[in-house]
N, C-alpha and C positions, 0 to 999 in steps of 0.2 A: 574328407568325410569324417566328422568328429565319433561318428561309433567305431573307427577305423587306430582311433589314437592310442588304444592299449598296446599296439603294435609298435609304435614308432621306438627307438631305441629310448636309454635314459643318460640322461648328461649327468654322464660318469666317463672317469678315466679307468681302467681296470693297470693296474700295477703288480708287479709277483713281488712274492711273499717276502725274500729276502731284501728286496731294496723296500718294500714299505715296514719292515722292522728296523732297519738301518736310517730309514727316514724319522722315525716315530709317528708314522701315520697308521688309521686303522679302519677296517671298511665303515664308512658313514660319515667321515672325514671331509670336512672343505677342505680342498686344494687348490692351489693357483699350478700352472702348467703353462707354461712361457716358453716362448722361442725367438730369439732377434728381436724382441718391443714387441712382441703381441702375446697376449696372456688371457686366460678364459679360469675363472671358477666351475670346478666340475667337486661332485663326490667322490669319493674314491671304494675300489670297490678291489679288495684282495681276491687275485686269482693265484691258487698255488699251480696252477698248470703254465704262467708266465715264467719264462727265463728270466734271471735276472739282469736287467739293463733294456727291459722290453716293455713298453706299456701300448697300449690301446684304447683307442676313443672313437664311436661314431664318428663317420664324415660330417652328420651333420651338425656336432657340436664340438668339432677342432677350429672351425673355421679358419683363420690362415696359418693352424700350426702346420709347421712341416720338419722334416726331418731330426736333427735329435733336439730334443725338449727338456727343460727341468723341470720339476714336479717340488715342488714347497708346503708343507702346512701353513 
């Protein structure tokens, strides 16, 4: 239902604060986010509530990442 679309999440990866200073990335950021050959362009979007070494991304815009990931500007 396209009146429904404000809802849907946004293709972003959410990163904590200390690894996205250590990265030099900053919220509004393209990033690449890879795992074993599979890689997706997402935003990036600082959460200081994220531990460091912990990011997050919609199921629907990981697609085959899984388990630990690098995160690149």
């Amino acid at each position: 239902m396209p009146e429904l679309q404000f809802q849907r999440p946004a293709a972003e990866v959410e990163l904590a604060r200390d690894d996205a200073r250590r990265l030099g990335i900053a919220s509004g950021d393209a990033v690449r986010v890879s795992h074993n050959g599979t890689s997706v362009e997402l935003r990036a979007r600082i959460d200081g509530a994220l531990r460091a070494g912990v990011v997050r991304i919609a199921a629907e815009h990981a697609g085959e990442l899984g388990g630990r990931v690098e995160v690149a500007k």
